[in-house]
TINU-982448 format. One record per residue: residue number from 1; y, z, x of N, C-alpha, C in turn; residue in three letters. Coordinates in steps of 0.1 Angstrom, whole numbers, plus 5000, padded with zeros to 4 digits. Atoms other than C-alpha are relative to their C-alpha. Layout:
<NUM,<Y,Z,X>,<Y,Z,X>,<Y,Z,X>,'ALA'>
...
END
This chain:
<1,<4992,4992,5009>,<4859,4894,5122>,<4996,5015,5002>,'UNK'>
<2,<5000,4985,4996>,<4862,4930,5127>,<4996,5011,4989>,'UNK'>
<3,<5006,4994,5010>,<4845,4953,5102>,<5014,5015,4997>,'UNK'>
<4,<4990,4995,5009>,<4868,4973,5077>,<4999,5014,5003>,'UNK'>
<5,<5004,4987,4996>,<4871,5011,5092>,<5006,5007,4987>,'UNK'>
<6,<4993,4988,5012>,<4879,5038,5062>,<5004,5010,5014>,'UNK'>
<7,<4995,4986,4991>,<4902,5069,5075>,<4984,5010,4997>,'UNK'>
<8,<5011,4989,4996>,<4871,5088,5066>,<4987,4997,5012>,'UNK'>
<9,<5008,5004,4992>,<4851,5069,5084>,<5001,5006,5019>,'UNK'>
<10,<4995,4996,4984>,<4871,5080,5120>,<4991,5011,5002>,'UNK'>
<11,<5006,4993,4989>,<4852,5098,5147>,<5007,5016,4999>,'UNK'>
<12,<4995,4989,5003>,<4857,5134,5146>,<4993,5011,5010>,'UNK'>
<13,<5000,4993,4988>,<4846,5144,5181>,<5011,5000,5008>,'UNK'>
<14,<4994,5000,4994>,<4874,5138,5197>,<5014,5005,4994>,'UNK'>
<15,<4989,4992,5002>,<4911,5154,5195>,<5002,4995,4985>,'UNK'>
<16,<4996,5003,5012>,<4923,5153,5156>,<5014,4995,5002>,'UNK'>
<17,<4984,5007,4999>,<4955,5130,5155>,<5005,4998,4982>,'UNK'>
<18,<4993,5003,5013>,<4981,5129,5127>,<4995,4989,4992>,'UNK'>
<19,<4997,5009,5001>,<4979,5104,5110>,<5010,4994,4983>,'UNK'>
<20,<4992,5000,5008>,<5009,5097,5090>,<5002,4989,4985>,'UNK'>
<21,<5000,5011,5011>,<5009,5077,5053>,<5018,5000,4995>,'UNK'>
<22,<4986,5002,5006>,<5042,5064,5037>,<4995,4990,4988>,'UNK'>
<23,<5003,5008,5010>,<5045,5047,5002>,<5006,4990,5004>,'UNK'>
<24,<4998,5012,5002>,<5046,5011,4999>,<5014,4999,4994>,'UNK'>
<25,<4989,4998,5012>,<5075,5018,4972>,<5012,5004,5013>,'UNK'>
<26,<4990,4995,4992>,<5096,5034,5005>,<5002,4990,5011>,'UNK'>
<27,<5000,5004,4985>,<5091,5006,5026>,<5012,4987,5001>,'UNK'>
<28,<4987,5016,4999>,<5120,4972,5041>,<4994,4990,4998>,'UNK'>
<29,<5002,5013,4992>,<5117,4941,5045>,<4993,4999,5019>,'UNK'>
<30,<5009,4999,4985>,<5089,4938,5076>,<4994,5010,5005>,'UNK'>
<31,<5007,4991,5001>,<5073,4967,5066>,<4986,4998,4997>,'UNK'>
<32,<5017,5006,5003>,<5033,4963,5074>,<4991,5013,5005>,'UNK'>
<33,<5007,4991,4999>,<5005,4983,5080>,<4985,4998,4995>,'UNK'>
<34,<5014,4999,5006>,<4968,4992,5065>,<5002,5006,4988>,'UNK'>
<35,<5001,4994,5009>,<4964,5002,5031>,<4991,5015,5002>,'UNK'>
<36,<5005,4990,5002>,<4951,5041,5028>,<4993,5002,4990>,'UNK'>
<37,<5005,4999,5019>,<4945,5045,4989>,<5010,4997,4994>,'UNK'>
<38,<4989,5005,5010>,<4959,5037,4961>,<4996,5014,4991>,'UNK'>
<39,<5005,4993,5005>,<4963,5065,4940>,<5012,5001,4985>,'UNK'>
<40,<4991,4997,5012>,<4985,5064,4910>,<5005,5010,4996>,'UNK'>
<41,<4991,4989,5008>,<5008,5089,4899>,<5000,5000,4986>,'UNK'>
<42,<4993,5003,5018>,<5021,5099,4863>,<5004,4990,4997>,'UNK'>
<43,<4996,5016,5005>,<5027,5068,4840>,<5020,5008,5001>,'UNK'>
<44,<4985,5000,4999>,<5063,5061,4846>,<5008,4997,4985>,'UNK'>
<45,<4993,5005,5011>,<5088,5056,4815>,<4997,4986,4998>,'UNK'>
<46,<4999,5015,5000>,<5080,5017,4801>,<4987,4998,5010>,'UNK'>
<47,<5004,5006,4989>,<5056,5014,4827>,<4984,5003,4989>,'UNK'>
<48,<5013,4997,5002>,<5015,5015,4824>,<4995,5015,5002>,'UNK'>
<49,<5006,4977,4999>,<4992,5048,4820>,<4997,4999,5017>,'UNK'>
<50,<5004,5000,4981>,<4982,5057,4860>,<4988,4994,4999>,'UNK'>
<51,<5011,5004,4995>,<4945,5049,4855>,<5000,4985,5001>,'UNK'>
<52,<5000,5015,5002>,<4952,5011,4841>,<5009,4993,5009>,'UNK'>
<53,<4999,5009,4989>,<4974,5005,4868>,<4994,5004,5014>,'UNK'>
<54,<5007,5003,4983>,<4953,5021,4899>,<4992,4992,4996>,'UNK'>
<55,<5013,5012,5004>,<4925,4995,4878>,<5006,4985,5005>,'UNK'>
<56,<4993,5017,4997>,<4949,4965,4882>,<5004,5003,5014>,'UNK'>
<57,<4997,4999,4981>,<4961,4976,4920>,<4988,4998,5004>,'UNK'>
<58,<5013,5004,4990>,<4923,4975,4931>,<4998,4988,4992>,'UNK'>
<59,<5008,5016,5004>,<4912,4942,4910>,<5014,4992,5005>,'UNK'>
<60,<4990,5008,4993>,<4942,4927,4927>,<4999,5000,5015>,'UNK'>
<61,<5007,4999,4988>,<4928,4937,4962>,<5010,5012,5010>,'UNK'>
<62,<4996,4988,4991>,<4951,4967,4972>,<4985,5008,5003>,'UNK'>
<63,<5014,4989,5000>,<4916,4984,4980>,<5003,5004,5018>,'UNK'>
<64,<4995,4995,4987>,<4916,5005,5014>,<4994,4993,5011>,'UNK'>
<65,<4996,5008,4991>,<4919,4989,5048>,<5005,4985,5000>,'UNK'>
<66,<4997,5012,4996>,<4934,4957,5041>,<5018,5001,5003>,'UNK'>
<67,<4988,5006,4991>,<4965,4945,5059>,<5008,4998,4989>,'UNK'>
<68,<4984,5008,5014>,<5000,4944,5037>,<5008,4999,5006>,'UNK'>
<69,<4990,5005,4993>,<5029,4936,5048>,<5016,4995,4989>,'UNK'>
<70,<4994,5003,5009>,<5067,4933,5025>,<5006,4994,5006>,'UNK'>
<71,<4997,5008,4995>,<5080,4903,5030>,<5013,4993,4989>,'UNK'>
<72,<4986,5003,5006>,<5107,4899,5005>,<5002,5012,4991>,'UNK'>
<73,<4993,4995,5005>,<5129,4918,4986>,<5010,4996,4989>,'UNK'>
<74,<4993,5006,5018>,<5145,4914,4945>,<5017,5002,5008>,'UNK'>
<75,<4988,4996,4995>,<5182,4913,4952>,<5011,5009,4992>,'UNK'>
<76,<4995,4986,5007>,<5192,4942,4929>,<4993,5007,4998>,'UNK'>
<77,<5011,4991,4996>,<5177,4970,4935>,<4990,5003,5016>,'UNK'>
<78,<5012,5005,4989>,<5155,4956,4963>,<4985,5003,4988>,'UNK'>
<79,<5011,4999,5013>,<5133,4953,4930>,<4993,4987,4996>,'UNK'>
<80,<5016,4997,4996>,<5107,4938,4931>,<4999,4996,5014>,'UNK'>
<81,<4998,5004,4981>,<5095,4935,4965>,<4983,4985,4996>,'UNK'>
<82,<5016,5008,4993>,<5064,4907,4978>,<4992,5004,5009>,'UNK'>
<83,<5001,4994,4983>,<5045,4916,4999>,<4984,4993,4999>,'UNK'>
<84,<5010,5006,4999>,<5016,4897,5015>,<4989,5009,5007>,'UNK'>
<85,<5008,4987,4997>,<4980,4916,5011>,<4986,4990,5003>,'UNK'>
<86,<5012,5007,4996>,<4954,4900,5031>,<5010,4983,5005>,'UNK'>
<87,<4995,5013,4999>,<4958,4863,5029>,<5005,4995,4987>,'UNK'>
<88,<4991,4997,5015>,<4976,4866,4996>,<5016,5003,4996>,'UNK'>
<89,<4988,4999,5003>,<5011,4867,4983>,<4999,5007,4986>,'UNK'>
<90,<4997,4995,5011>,<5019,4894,4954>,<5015,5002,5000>,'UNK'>
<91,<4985,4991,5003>,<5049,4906,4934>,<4997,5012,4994>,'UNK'>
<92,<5003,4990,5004>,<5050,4940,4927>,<5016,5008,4997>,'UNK'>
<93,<4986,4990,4998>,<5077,4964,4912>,<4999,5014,5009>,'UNK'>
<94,<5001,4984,4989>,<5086,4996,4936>,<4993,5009,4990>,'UNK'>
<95,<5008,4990,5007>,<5074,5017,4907>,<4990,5002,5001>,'UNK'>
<96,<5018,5006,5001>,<5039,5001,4906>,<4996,5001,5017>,'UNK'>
<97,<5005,5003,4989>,<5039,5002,4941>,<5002,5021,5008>,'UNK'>
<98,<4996,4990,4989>,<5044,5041,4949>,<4990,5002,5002>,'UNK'>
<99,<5010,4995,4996>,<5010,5051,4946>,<4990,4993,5011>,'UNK'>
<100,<5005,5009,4991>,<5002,5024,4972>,<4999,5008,5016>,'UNK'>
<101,<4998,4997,4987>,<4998,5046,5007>,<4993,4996,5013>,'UNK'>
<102,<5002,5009,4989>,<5002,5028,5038>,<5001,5008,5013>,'UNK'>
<103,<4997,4997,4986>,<4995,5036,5073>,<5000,4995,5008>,'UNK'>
<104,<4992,5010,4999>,<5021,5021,5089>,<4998,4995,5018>,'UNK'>
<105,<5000,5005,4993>,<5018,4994,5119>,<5003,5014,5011>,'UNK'>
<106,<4993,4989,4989>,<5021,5017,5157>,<5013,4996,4999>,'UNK'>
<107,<4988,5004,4996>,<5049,4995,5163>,<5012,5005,4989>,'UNK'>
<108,<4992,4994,5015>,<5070,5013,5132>,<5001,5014,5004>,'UNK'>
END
């Protein structure tokens, strides 16, 4: 098993490369990648305060470098999405999921 690199962790002798995040909340169906951070935004209308849901996004295992992947989609809205994190299956609403930034598969 291959040991879990952080972006801070990257090498920083050699040329600096972009490297681009997108939210979880913006992504399709077959949208995968590495987690970046989780970083919660403003509490949304109805929703949770930011700190108690970045607390439930990491005790749920969004924590940075693991593998996600959305693999279904609600059928109004595209609300809520699934999306499998690790060897795990969640449901999550797009709200809850914007402060989720993913950096997304090369193949993307």
């Amino acid at each position: 098993m291959d040991p879990v690199r952080r972006i801070a962790d990257t090498d920083l002798d050699g040329p600096l490369e972009t490297i681009t995040l997108v939210s979880l909340a913006d992504g399709r169906r077959g949208f995968s990648g590495y987690i970046a951070s989780v970083d919660a935004h403003a509490p949304v209308p109805g929703g949770l305060a930011a700190h108690e849901l970045e607390r439930r996004l990491l005790e749920m295992g969004f924590v940075e470098g693991a593998r996600i992947e959305i693999l279904h989609e609600g059928f109004i809205g595209r609300d809520p999405i699934c999306v499998k994190l690790d060897d795990m299956r969640v449901a999550l609403r797009r709200r809850d999921a914007r402060g989720v930034m993913v950096r997304p598969d090369a193949a993307q």
